[in-house]
N, C-alpha and C positions, 0 to 999 in steps of 0.2 A: 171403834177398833180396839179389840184388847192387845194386852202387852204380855210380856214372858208371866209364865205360868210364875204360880208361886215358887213350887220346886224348882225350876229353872232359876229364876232370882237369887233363890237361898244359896243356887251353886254355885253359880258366879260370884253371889260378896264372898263367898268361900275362900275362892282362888285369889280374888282380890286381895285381898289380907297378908299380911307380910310389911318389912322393911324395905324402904328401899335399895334400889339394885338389888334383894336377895335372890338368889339362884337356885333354880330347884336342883341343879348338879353341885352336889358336894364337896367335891372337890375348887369348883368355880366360889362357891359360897366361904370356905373356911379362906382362900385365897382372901378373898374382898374384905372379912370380916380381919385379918391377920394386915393388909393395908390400914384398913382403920384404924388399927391399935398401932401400927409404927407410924400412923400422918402422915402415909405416903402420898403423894401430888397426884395420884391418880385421880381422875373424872375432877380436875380440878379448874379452875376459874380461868380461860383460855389466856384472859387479858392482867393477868396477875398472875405473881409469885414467877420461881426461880424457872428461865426456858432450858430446860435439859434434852437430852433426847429422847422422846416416847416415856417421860416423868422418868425415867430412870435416875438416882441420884448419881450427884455430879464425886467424884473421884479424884484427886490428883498422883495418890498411893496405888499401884497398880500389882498389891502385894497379895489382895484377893480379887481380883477380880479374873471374872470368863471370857464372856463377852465383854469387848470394847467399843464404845460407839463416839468416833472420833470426828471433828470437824477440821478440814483443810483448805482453809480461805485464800488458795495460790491460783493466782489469775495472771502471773507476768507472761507467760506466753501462752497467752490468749489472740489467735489466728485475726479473727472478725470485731465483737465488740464486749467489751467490758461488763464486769456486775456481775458476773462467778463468785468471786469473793467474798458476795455475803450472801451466796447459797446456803451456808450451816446454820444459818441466823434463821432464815425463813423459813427452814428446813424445821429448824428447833421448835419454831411458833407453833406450826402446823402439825407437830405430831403428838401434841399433846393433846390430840383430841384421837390419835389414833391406839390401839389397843384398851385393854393389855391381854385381852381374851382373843385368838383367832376365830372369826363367826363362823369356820367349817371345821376344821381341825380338833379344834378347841385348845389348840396350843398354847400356854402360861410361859412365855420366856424367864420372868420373872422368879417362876416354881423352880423351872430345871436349874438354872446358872446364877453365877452374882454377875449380874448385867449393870455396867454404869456409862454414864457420861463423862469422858475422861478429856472434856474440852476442847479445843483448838491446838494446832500444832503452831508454834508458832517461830516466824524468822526473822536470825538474825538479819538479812538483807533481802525482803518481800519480793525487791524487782531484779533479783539475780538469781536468772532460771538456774547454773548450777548448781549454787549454792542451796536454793531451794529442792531441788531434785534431791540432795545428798541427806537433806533434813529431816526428808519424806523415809530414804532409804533405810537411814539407822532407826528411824523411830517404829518403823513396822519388824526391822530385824529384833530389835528386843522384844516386840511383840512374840515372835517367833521362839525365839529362848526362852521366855515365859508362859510359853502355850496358849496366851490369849487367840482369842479367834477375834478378827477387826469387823466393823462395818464404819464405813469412811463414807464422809457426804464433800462434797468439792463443790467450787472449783472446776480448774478447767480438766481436761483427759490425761494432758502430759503425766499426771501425778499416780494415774496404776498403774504404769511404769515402775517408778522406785517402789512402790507401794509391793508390784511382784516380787522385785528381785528383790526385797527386804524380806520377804516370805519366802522365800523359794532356796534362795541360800545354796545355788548351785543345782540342786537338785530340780528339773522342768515338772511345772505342774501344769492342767489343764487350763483352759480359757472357755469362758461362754460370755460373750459381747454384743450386746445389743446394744444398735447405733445404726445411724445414716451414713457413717461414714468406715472406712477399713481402717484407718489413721496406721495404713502400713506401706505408704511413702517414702521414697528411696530419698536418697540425698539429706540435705539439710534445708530448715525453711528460717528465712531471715540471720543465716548467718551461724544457726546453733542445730545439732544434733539433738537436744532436748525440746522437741514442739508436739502441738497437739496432731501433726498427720503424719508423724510416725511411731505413734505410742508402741506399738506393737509389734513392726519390724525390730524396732530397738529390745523388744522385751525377748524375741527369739535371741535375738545374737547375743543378749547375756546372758543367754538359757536360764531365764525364766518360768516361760512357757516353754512346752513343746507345741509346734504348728500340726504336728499328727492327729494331736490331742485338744483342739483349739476352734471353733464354731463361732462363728460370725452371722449375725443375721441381720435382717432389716436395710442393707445397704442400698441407696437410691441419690438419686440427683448428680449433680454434673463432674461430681469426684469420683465416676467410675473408673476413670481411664486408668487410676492408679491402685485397683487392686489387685495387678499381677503379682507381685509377691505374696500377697496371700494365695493366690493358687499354686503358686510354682513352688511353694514351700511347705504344699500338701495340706493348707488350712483347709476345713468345708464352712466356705461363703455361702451364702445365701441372702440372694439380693432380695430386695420386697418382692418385685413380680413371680420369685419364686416361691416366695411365701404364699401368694394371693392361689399358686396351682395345690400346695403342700397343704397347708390348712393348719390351724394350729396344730392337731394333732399331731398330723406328719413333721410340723417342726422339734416337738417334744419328742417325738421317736430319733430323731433326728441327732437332739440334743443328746441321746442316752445314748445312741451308738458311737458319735464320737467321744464324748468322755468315760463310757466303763465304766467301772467300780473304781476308781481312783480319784485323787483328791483334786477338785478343780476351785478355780476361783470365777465371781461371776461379776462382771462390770455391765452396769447400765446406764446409756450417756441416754441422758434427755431429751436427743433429738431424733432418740429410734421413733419415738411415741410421735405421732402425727402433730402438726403443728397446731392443728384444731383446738387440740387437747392440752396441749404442753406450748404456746405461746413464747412464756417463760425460760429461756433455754439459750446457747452462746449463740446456736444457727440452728432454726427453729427450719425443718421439710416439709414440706408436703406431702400425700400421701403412703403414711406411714403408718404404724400398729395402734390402734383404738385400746383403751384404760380396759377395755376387758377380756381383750384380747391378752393385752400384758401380764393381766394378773392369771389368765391360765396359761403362759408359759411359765411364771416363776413356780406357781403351785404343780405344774407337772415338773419341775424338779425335786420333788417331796423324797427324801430320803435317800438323796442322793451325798458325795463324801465333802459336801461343799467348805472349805477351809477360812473363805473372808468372801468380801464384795465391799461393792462401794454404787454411792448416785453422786454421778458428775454432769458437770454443766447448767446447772439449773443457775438461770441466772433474774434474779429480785426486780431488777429496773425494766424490768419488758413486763412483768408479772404483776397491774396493777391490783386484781379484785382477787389474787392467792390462786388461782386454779392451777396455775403447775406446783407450786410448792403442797397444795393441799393432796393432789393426784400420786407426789413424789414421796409426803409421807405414807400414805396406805399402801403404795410399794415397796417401800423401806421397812413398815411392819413388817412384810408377807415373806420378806430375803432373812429379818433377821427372827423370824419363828422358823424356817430354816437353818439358818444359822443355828442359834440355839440348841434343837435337835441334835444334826449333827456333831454338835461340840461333844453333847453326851453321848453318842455313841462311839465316840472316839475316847475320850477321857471318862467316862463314867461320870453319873450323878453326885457331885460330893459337897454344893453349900445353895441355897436360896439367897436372891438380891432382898435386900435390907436397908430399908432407908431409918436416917438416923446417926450412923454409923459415924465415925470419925471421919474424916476426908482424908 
């Protein structure tokens, strides 16, 4: 049996040839070759060196930065079971093996904004929900006065609450929530107005959100009975079985009819994602949205006015072999090459992340 012709041969060592990672996109190439020269932690050693988020360098001066990618280790009112808390940690491990090129897109967060890891929030007293709440509140409102755009990894749900109304600043922005659950629960649970099954009733009545403007999907299991305020307050819910008739697509039309061209925020609690997939998580459902189903809802928000988001719930101790925190960052890429986008079409193009830098 013969083998590739000569001239087949010679073409192929042709194409072979090159450094590695080089890019035949030029843009992707001078990107890679501009990492190299600052020793940025890209494609770097999973089990060494500094865990930031998605290698972005870590920050504590918040005097250049765009995008913020922040970690909130706040688990005190945490409903079911504990190990939220070091969601940002497992969060962090796992995404340094995700980006920094989009494989459809080709989106460089890194080209458009100065993207950093600006660490943990941290409190004065961890297991006192108000205090906590208030910590969350001011630290997203100076994000706000600063123009940063956030992506927040949690922790339990209580926390995009303050996280809204620290963006929002009076003024109601959208919602797009993917979860198991509506967490828009009357009353108080355990005694406090701040829990995780009424993130979002609480987030309307400090007009945060608007509920006109505000899309709820994936909701299933035995905490239906309590999503009448989401309908009575004009949210469009969407339970899974109406997802299973919608189809992704219909859900992404879906998404674009209730938010408009206006500035929304996007919260993804860990336990919309089927349990299958997402183990790892405060209260982990059953029959719920498959990892590629997820990732074409987030991509059919492409270009849309998206302001912050956040991954909550994801919790380390259910998560022996990394499959929710690994799953959690490739969707946390896919929100903050979003992110990213939008930042610049709202602010303009004005510096590139740079590692090295002063802290």
């Amino acid at each position: 049996m013969s083998g590739f012709s000569p001239e087949k041969r010679a073409r192929l060592e042709a194409l072979a040839k090159g450094e590695f990672l080089q890019s035949s996109d030029p843009r992707i190439d001078a990107f890679l070759k501009r990492m190299e020269a600052e020793k940025a932690p890209v494609f770097a050693d999973v089990y060494a060196g500094e865990m930031n988020f998605f290698n972005a360098p870590r920050r504590s001066n918040l005097d250049d930065v765009d995008l913020a990618c922040i970690g909130i280790p706040f688990e005190a009112s945490a409903p079911v079971r504990g190990g939220t808390r070091l969601g940002p940690r497992s969060f962090r491990e796992w995404s340094k093996v995700r980006g920094p090129v989009h494989d459809v897109w080709r989106t460089i967060p890194f080209e458009l904004l100065s993207m950093a890891d600006v660490g943990d929030i941290s409190f004065e007293s961890p297991h006192d929900v108000n205090s906590c709440v208030e910590t969350i509140r001011r630290t997203f409102a100076e994000f706000r006065k600063r123009g940063i755009t956030p992506y927040s990894v949690g922790g339990v749900h209580t926390m995009t609450h303050p996280i809204l109304s620290g963006l929002a600043a009076g003024k109601p922005i959208g919602l797009v929530q993917i979860d198991a659950h509506a967490d828009t629960a009357r009353g108080t649970f355990q005694g406090n107005k701040f829990n995780d099954c009424s993130v979002f009733l609480n987030a309307v009545l400090d007009e945060a959100i608007d509920p006109e403007r505000t899309i709820q999907i994936g909701m299933r299991g035995s905490l239906s009975p309590y999503w009448d305020f989401s309908r009575e307050a004009g949210m469009r819910l969407i339970p899974m079985h109406e997802v299973y008739e919608l189809g992704v697509k219909g859900v992404i039309a879906e998404i674009r009819r209730v938010i408009g061209d206006g500035p929304f925020y996007f919260t993804l609690d860990t336990d919309g994602i089927d349990a299958t997939f997402m183990p790892g998580t405060e209260l982990p459902e059953p029959f719920g949205f498959t990892t590629r189903e997820m990732v074409q809802i987030i991509r059919g928000m492409h270009g849309m006015d998206i302001v912050g988001a956040d991954m909550v719930e994801l919790c380390p101790p259910y998560d022996p072999n990394g499959i929710s925190a690994n799953i959690s960052a490739a969707l946390g890429f896919e929100t903050v090459c979003l992110l990213a986008e939008a930042h610049v079409r709202r602010h303009g193009q004005k510096r590139k992340t740079h590692w090295g830098l002063a802290a």
